[in-house]
C-alpha positions as CSV (number, residue, x, y, z in Angstrom):
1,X,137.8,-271.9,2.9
2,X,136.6,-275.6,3.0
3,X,133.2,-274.1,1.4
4,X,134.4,-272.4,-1.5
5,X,135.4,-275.6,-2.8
6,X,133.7,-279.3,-2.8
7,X,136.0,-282.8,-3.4
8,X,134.2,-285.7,-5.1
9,X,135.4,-289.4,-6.7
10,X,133.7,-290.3,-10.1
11,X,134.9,-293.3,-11.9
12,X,138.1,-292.9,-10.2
13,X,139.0,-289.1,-11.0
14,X,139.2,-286.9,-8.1
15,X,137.1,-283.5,-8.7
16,X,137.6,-280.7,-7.7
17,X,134.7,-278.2,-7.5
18,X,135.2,-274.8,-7.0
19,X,132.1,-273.1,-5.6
20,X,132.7,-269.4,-4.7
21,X,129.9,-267.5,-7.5
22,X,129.6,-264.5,-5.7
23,X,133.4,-264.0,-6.1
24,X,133.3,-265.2,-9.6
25,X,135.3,-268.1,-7.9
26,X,138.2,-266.2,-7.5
27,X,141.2,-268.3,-6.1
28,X,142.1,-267.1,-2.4
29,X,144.6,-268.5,-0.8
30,X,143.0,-270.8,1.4
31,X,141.4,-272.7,-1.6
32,X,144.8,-272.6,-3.0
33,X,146.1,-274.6,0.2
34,X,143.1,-276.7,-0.2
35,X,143.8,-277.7,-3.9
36,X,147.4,-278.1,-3.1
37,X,146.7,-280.9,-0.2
38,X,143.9,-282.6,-2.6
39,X,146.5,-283.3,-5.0
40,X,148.4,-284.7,-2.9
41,X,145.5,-287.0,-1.7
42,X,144.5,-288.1,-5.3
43,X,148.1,-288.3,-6.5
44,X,149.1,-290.8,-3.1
45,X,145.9,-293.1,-4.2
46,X,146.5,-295.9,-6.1
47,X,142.3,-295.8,-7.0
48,X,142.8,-292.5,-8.6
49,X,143.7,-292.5,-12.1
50,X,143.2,-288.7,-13.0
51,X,142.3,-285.4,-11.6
52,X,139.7,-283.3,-12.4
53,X,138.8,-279.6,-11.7
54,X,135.4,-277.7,-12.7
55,X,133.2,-275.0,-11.6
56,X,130.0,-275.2,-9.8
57,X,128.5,-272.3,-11.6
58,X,128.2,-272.0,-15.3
59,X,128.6,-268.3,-15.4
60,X,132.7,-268.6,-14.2
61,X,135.2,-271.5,-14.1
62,X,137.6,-268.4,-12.0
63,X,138.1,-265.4,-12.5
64,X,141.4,-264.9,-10.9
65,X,143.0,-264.4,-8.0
66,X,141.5,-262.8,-5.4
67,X,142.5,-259.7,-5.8
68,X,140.5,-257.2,-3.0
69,X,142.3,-259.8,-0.3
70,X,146.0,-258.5,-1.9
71,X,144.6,-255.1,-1.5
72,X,143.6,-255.6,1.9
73,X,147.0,-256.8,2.8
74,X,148.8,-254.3,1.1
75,X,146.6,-251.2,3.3
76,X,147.9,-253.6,6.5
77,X,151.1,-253.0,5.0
78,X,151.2,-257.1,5.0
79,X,153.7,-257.5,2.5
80,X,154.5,-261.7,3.9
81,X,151.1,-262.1,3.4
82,X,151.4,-260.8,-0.6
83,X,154.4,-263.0,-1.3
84,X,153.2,-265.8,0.7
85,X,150.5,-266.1,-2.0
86,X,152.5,-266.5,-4.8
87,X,154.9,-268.2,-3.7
88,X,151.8,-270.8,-2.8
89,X,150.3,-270.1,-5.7
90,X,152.8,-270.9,-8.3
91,X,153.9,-273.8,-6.2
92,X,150.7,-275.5,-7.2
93,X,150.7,-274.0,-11.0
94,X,153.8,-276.1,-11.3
95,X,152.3,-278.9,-9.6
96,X,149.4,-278.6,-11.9
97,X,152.2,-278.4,-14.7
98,X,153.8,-281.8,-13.4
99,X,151.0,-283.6,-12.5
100,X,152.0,-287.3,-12.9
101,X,148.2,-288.2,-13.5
102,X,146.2,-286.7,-16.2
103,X,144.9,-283.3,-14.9
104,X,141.5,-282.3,-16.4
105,X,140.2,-278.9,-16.4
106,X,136.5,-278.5,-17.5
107,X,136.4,-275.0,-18.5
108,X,133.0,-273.3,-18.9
109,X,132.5,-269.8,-18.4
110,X,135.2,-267.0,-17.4
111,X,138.4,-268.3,-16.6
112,X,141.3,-265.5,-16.2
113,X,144.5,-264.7,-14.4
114,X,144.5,-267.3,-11.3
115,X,141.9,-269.5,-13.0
116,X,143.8,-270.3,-15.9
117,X,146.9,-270.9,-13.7
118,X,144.9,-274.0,-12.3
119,X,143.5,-274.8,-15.8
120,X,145.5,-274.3,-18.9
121,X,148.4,-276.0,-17.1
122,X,146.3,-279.3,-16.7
123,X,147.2,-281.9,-19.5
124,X,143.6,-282.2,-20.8
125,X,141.7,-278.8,-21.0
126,X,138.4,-279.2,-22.0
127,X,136.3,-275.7,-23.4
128,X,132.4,-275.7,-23.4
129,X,130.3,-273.5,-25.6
130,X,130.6,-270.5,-22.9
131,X,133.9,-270.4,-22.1
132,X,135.5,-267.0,-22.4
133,X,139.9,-266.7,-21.4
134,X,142.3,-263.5,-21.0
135,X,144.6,-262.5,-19.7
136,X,143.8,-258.7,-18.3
137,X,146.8,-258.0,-16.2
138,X,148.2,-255.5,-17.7
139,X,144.9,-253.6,-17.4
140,X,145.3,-253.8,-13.1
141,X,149.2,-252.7,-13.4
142,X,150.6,-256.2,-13.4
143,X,151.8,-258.8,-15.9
144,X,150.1,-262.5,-17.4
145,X,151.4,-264.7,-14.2
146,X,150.6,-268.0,-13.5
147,X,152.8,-269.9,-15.8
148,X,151.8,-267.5,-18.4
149,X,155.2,-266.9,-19.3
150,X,155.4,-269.8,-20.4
151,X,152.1,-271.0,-21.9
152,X,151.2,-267.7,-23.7
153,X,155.1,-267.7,-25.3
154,X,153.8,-271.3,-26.7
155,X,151.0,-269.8,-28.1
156,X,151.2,-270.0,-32.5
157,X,152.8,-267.4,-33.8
158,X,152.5,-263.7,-31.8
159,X,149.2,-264.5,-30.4
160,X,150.3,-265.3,-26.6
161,X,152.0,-261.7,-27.2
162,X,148.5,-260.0,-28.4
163,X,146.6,-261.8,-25.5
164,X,149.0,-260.8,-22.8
165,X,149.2,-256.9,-24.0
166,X,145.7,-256.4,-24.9
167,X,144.0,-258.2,-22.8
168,X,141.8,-259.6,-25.5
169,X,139.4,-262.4,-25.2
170,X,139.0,-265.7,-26.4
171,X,136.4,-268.2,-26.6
172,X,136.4,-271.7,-27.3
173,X,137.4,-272.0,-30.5
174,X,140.0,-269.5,-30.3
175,X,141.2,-271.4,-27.4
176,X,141.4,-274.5,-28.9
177,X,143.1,-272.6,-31.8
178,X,145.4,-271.4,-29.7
179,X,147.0,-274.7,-28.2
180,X,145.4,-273.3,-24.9
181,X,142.9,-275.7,-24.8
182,X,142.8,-279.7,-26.0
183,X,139.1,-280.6,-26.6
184,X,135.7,-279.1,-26.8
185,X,132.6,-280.1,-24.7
186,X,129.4,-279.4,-26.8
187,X,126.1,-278.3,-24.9
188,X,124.6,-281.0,-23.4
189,X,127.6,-283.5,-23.1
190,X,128.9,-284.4,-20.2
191,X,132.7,-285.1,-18.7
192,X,133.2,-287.8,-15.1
193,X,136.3,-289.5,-16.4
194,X,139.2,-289.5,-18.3
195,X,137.3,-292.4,-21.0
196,X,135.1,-289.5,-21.7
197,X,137.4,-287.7,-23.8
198,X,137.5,-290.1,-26.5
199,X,134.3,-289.1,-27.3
200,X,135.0,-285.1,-27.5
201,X,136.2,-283.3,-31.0
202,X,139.2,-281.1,-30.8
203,X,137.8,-278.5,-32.5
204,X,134.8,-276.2,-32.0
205,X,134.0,-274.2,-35.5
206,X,136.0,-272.0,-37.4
207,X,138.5,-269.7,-35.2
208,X,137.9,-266.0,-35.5
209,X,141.7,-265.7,-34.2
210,X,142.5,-267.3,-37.5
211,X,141.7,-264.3,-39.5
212,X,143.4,-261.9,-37.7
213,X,146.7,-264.2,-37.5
214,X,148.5,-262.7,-40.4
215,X,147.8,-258.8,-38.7
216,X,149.0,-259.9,-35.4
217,X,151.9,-261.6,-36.1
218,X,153.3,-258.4,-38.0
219,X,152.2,-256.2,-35.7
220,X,153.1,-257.7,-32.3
221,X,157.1,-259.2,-34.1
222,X,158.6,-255.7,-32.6
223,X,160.7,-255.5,-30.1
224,X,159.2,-252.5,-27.9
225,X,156.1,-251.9,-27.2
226,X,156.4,-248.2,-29.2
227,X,157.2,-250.1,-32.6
228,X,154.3,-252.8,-32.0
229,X,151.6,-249.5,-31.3
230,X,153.3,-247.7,-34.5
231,X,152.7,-251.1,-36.4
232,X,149.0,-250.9,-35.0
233,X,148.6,-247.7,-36.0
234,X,149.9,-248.2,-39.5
235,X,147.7,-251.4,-40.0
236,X,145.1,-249.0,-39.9
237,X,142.3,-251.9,-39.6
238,X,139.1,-251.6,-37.1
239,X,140.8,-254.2,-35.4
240,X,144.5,-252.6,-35.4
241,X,142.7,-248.8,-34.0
242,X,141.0,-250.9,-31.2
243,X,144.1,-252.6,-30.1
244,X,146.1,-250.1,-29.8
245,X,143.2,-247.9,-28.1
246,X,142.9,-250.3,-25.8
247,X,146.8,-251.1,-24.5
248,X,147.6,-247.1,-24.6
249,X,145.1,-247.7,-21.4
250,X,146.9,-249.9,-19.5
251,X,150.1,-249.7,-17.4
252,X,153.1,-248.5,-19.5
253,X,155.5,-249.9,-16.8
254,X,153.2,-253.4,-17.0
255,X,153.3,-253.1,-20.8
256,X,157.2,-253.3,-21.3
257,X,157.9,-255.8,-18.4
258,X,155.2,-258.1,-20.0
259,X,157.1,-257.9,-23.7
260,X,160.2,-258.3,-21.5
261,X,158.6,-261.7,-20.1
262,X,156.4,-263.0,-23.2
263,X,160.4,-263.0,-24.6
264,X,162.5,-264.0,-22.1
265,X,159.2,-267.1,-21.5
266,X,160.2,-268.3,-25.5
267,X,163.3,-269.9,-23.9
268,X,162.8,-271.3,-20.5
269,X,161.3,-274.5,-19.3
270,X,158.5,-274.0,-16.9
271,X,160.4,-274.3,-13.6
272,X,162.3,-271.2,-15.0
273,X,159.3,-269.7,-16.0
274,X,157.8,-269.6,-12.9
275,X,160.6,-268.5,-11.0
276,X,160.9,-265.6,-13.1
277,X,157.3,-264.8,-12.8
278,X,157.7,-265.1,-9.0
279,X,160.6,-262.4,-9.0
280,X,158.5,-260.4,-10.7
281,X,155.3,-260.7,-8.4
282,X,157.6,-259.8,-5.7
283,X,158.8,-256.7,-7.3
284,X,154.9,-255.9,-8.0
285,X,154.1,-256.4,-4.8
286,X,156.9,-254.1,-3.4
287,X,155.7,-251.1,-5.7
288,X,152.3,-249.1,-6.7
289,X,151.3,-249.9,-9.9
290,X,149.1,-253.3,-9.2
291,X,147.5,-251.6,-6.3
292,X,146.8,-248.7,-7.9
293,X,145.5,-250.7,-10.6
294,X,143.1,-252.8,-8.2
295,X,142.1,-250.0,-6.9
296,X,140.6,-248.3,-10.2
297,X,139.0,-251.2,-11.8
298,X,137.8,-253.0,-8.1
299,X,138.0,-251.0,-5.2
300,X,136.7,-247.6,-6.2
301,X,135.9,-248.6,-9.5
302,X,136.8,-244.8,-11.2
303,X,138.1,-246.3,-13.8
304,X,141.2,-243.6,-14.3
305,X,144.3,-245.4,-12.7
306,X,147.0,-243.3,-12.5
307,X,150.0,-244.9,-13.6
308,X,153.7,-244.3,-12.9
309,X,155.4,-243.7,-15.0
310,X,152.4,-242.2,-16.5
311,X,153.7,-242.6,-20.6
312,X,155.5,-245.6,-21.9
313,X,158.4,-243.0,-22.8
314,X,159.4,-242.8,-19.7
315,X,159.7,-246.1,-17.9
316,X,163.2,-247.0,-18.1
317,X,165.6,-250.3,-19.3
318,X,167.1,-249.9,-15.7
319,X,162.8,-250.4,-14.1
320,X,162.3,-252.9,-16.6
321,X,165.2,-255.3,-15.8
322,X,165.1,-254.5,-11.9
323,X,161.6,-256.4,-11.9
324,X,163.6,-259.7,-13.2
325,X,166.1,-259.5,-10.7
326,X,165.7,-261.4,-7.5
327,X,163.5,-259.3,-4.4
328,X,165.3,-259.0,-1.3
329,X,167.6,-262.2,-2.5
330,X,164.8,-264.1,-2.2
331,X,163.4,-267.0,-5.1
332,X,160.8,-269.3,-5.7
333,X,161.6,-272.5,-4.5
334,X,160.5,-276.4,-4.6
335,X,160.1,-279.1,-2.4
């Protein structure tokens, strides 16, 4: 909707301005159309030298896709709808990702899921002292989409592993720690134009990530899910107990076909990446376990989803590799 979003020059960088609070600006897919033709406004002008994309509240940069719309889709049985999203979705994450211009992302706030896919593929990603990223799919029944395939597998070490299973939260330091994010705005600066960076540290303070890098990268090297929770377990740290807590939560179907991505993501460009991620969205879409995750944590907000498979032990190789496979024949494709 042309309101949930609000297009501005400065110093020749186009801006986008997302402005949906009471959604947390979650993406829907109209803003996604709307993003998608402004970039190719800014990138067809010769006066434009970069692109720009912020939040109008300070509380949220995005917190995702709009997730209640899927749901509403999904009850009208509207599965064109459901793929018609992603498929316009990650058409502009990759857009994002090959932006010929320098793409700036001023993130401040929450930024997850949806919001990250128009963010932390940008060039330049710029953190203020409030900004908070995860990536909680796995919590809702689905898997870190968005490019995350690809970013999150780039990620030092096992860390894009932790953040995609846990769910677990970073803020700016982290994120800069994490390659996820390229400079930090400090409170009180300010960002209109790509000359403004020269001015902005690359760091923001010591990385509480970086003490805990050692732990996660021996416990998240396994190669199931089962061995990385045994690993937890054995670590036996306040930290390791949490973790693992936490993930036994979340999807077990979600859970392997994430370590199946965060894997398969190691050795594929982007384009690949996404492609993949867009066979699996389809299969999502096609089955239970997102919706029945949406419908716990959003819709009637019980908090007890009821996964199926219900234990990790019994979700199968043949389910997991299914999901990469393409739905109905049908891929991800580019103009």
């Amino acid at each position: 909707m042309a309101g949930d979003i609000h297009f501005e020059t400065v110093a020749g960088t186009a801006w986008a301005t997302l402005d949906r609070p009471k959604a947390l600006n979650a993406l829907s897919l109209p803003m996604i159309g709307s993003l998608t033709d402004w970039m190719g406004r800014a990138l067809a002008d010769n006066k434009i030298s970069a692109l720009g994309i912020r939040s109008g509240s300070a509380t949220a940069f995005s917190a995702g896709g709009d997730v209640r719309a899927l749901y509403a889709a999904r009850q009208k049985n509207d599965r064109a709808a459901l793929y018609e999203f992603y498929r316009q979705e990650y058409r502009l994450n990759r857009a994002i990702r090959h932006c010929r211009k320098p793409y700036l992302a001023l993130i401040e706030g929450l930024v997850m899921g949806g919001g990250a896919g128009v963010s932390i593929n940008g060039s330049h990603r710029l953190v203020g002292p409030n900004a908070h990223f995860a990536m909680p799919e796995t919590g809702i029944g689905f898997f870190p989409d968005v490019g995350g395939s690809w970013f999150l597998s780039r990620c030092p070490g096992e860390i894009g592993l932790y953040l995609s299973l846990s769910g677990a939260t970073l803020g700016p330091a982290d994120m800069l720690y994490a390659g996820l994010a390229t400079h930090f705005v400090p409170a009180g600066s300010s960002v209109t134009s790509l000359g403004d960076l020269a001015t902005l540290p690359t760091e923001a303070g010591r990385a509480p990530l970086a003490n805990l890098r050692t732990a996660i990268d021996r416990c998240f090297s396994g190669n199931s899910v089962e061995a990385i929770l045994a690993a937890l377990d054995s670590e036996g740290s306040d930290w390791a107990i949490e973790t693992a807590e936490i993930m036994r939560k979340k999807s077990p179907l979600a859970l392997k076909v994430t370590l199946r991505q965060l894997r398969k993501g190691k050795h594929l460009d982007f384009d690949q990446a996404i492609v993949m991620e867009y066979r699996l969205a389809r299969h999502f879409m096609a089955g239970r376990e997102f919706f029945e995750g949406v419908r716990a944590a959003v819709i009637d907000k019980d908090r007890k989803p009821r996964w199926n498979p219900p234990t990790l032990g019994e979700v199968t190789e043949v389910m997991v590799e299914s999901c990469f496979a393409p739905a109905d024949g049908t891929d991800l494709t580019f103009e």
